[in-house]
C-alpha positions in Angstrom: 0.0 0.0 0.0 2.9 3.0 0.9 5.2 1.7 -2.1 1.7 2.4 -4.4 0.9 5.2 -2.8 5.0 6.3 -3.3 4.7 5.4 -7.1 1.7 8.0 -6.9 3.7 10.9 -5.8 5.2 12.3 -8.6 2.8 11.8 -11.2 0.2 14.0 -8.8 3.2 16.6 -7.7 3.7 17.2 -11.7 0.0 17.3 -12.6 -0.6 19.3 -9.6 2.3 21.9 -10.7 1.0 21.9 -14.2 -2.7 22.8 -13.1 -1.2 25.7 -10.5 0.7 27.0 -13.6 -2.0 26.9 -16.1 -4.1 28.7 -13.1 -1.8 31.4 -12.6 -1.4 32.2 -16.0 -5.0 32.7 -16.5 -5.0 35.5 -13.9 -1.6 36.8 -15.0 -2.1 36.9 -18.6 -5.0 39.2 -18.8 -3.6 41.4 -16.5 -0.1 41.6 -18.6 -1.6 42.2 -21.8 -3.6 45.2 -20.3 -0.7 46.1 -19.3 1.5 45.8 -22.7 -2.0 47.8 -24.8 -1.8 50.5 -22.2 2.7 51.1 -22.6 1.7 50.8 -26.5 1.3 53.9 -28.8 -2.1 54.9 -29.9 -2.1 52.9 -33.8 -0.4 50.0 -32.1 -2.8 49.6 -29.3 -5.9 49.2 -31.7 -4.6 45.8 -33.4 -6.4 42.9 -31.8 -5.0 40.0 -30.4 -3.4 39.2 -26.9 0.1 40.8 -26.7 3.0 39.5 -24.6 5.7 42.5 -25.4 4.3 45.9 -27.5 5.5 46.7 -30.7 5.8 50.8 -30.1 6.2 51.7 -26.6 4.8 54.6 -25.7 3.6 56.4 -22.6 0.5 58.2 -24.7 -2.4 56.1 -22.8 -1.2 57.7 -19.2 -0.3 61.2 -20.6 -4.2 61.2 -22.2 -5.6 59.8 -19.1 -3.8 62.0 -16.4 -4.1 65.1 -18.4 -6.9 65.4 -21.3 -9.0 63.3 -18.9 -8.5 64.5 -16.1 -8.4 61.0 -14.2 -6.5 62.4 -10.9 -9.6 63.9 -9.8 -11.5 60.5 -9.6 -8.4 59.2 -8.7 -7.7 61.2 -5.2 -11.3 61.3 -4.4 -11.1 57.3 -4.7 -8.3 57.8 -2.7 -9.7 59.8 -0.1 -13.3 57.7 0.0 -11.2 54.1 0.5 -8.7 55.5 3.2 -11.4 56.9 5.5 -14.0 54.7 4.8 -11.9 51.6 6.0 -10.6 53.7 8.7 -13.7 54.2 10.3 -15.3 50.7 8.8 -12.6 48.6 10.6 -12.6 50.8 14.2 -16.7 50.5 14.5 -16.3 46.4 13.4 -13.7 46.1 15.9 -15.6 47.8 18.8 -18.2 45.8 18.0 -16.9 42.5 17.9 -15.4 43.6 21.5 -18.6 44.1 22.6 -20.0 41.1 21.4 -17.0 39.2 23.2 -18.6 39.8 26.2 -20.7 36.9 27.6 -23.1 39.0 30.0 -23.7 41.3 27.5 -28.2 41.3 27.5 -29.1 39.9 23.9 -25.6 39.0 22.8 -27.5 35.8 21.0 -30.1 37.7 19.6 -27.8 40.6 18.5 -25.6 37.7 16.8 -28.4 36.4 15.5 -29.3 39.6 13.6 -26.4 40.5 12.4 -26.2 37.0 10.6 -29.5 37.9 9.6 -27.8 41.0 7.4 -25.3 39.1 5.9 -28.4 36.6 4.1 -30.1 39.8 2.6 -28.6 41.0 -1.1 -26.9 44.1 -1.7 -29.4 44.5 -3.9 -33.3 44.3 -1.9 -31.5 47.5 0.0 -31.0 49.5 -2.9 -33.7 51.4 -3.3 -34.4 52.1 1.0 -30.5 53.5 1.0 -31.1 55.7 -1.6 -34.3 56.8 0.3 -32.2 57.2 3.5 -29.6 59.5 2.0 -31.8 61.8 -0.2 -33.8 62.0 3.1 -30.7 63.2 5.0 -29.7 65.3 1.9 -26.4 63.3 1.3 -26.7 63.4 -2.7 -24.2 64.6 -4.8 -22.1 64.1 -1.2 -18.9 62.6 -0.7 -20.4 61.7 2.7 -22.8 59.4 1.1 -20.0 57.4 -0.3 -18.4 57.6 3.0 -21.0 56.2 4.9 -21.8 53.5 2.0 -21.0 49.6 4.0 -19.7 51.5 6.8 -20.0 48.3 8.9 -20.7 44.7 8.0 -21.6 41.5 10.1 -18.7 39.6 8.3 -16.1 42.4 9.2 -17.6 42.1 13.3 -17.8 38.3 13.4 -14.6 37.8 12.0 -13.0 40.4 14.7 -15.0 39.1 17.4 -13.1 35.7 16.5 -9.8 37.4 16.9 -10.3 38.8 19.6 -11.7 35.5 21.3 -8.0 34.1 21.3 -7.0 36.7 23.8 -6.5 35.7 27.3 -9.6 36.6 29.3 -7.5 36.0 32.1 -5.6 39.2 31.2 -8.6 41.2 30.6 -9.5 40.1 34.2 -6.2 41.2 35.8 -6.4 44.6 34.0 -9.7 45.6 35.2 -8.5 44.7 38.8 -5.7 46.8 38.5 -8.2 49.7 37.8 -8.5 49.7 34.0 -11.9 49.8 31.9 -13.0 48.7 28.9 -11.5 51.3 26.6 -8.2 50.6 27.6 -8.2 47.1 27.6 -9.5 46.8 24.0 -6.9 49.6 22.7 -3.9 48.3 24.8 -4.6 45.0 25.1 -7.0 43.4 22.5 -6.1 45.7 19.1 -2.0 44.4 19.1 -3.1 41.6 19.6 -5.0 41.2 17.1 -3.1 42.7 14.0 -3.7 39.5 11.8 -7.5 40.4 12.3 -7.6 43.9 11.6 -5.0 43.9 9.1 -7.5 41.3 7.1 -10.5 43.3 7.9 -9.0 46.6 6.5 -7.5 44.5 3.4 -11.4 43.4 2.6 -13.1 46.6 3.1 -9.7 48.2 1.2 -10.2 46.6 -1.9 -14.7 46.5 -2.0 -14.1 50.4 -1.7 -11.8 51.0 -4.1 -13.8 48.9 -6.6 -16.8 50.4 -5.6 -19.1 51.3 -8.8 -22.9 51.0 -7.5 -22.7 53.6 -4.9 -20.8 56.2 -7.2 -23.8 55.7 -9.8 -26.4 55.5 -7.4 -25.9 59.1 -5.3 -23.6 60.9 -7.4 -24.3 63.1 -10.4 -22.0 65.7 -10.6 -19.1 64.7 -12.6 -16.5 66.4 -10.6 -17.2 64.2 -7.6 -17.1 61.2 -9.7 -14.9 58.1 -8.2 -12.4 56.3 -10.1 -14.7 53.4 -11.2 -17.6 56.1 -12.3 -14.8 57.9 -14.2 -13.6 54.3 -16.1 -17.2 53.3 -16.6 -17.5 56.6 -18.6 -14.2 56.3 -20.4 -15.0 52.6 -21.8 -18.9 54.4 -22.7 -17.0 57.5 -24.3 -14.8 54.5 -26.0 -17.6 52.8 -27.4 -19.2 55.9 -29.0 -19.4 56.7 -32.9 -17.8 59.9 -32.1 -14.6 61.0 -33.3 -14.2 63.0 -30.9 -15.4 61.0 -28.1 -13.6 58.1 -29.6 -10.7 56.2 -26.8 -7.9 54.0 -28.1 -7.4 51.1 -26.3 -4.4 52.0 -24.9 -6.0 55.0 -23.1 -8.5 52.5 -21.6 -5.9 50.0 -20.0 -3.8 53.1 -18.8 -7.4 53.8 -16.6 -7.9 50.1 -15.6 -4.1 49.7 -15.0 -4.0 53.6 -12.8 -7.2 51.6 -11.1 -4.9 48.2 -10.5 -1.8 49.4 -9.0 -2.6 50.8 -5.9 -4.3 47.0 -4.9 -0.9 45.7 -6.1 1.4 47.9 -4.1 -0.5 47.7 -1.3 -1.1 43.8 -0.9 3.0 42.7 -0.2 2.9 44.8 2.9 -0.5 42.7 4.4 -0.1 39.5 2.9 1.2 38.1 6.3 -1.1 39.5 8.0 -3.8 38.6 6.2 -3.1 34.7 5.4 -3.1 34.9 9.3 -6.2 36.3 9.9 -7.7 34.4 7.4 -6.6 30.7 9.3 -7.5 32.1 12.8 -10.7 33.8 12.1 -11.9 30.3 10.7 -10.9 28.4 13.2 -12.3 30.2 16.2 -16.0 30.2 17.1 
């Protein structure tokens, strides 16, 4: 039985190797030839087919984008929007989790309950009440509204109430005798330790607000507060028109997506540890 299971090995090591290769170059190969259209000059970029290396370099696609379109506008208010909305989105998850951490806390079932109740119900049957809500509180045409878009989430507080279950509530028990409350316990005592968690957290929330199209469309109509995505959205319409002068070359349409791309890739090195941490630990705790 072990000397079969021994002949095995490296027939499923090298068909194993080949399927994780073919995988990765699936999600690498798109992403390079958007890449090699958007470094190519504005004659080169509109021959079809999937490029490996361009033919004419050229930085035309960026200079068009940053300048005649205007993109850094979108581009620092997208900046601006993901920055503070994950800010706030992971400090309100993470003081709720550390509430929900404590067992005498009146309706801690039922509040669990309920949030798992939210995470059931579509993005989509909520539509039309949000939009309600912020004309209501006269948030249109407000970078607010885009703010306050998903500013918490019953996956983001479950997942940090996890975390912070692997801390020693024998410490939290010790501090509070030595005179400390609750505010300092959960900056000083539960937050470092629970870096993996939040680190994960703010990766999530990170990347669903940078990419965020539905709420840019749905509460704001004044181009100059535009997002990033709203901004490429209109650039691939403006592409697509009969229009001469409307008309995009490709290469100025991949120097948008790959503007939109980068920031996700510089960022993700710096967490990765973090986040295949939080990741094993929040699914393993209850």
């Amino acid at each position: 039985m072990n000397k079969s299971l021994t002949s095995w090995d490296l027939p499923f090591h090298l068909v194993n190797s080949l399927f994780l290769l073919l995988l990765v170059a699936t999600m690498i190969l798109p992403i390079w030839n958007t890449f090699v259209i958007s470094i190519s000059s504005n004659i080169s970029s509109m021959h079809g087919g999937i490029r490996l290396w361009p033919s004419e370099p050229s930085l035309e696609g960026y200079r068009t984008v940053w300048q005649r379109i205007e993109l850094w506008r979108p581009f620092g208010l997208n900046v601006l929007v993901t920055l503070v909305g994950t800010f706030i989105h992971v400090l309100l998850c993470a003081m709720a989790g550390y509430v929900l951490l404590h067992k005498g806390l009146p309706g801690r079932k039922l509040i669990i309950s309920f949030i798992l109740l939210t995470m059931m119900v579509p993005n989509e049957a909520v539509m039309i009440p949000l939009y309600v809500v912020n004309k209501e509180l006269g948030l249109l045409n407000s970078v607010n509204a885009l703010i306050l878009y998903s500013l918490v989430s019953g996956f983001s507080i479950l997942l940090m109430r996890n975390f912070f279950g692997a801390v020693s509530y024998e410490m939290a028990e010790s501090a509070k005798i030595d005179g400390a409350g609750e505010f300092r316990i959960f900056s000083t005592m539960y937050v470092p330790l629970a870096k993996p968690g939040l680190a994960t957290v703010a990766l999530f929330e990170f990347v669903s607000r940078w990419n965020q199209l539905t709420p840019g469309l749905l509460y704001i109509t004044d181009q100059k507060k535009f997002t990033l995505q709203v901004a490429l959205r209109s650039l691939v319409i403006q592409s697509d028109s009969t229009s001469s002068n409307l008309f995009m070359t490709p290469n100025v349409r991949m120097a948008g997506v790959m503007l939109a791309l980068i920031p996700l890739v510089v960022i993700y090195p710096f967490v990765q540890k973090y986040f295949v941490t939080g990741l094993m630990v929040g699914a393993t705790k209850e």
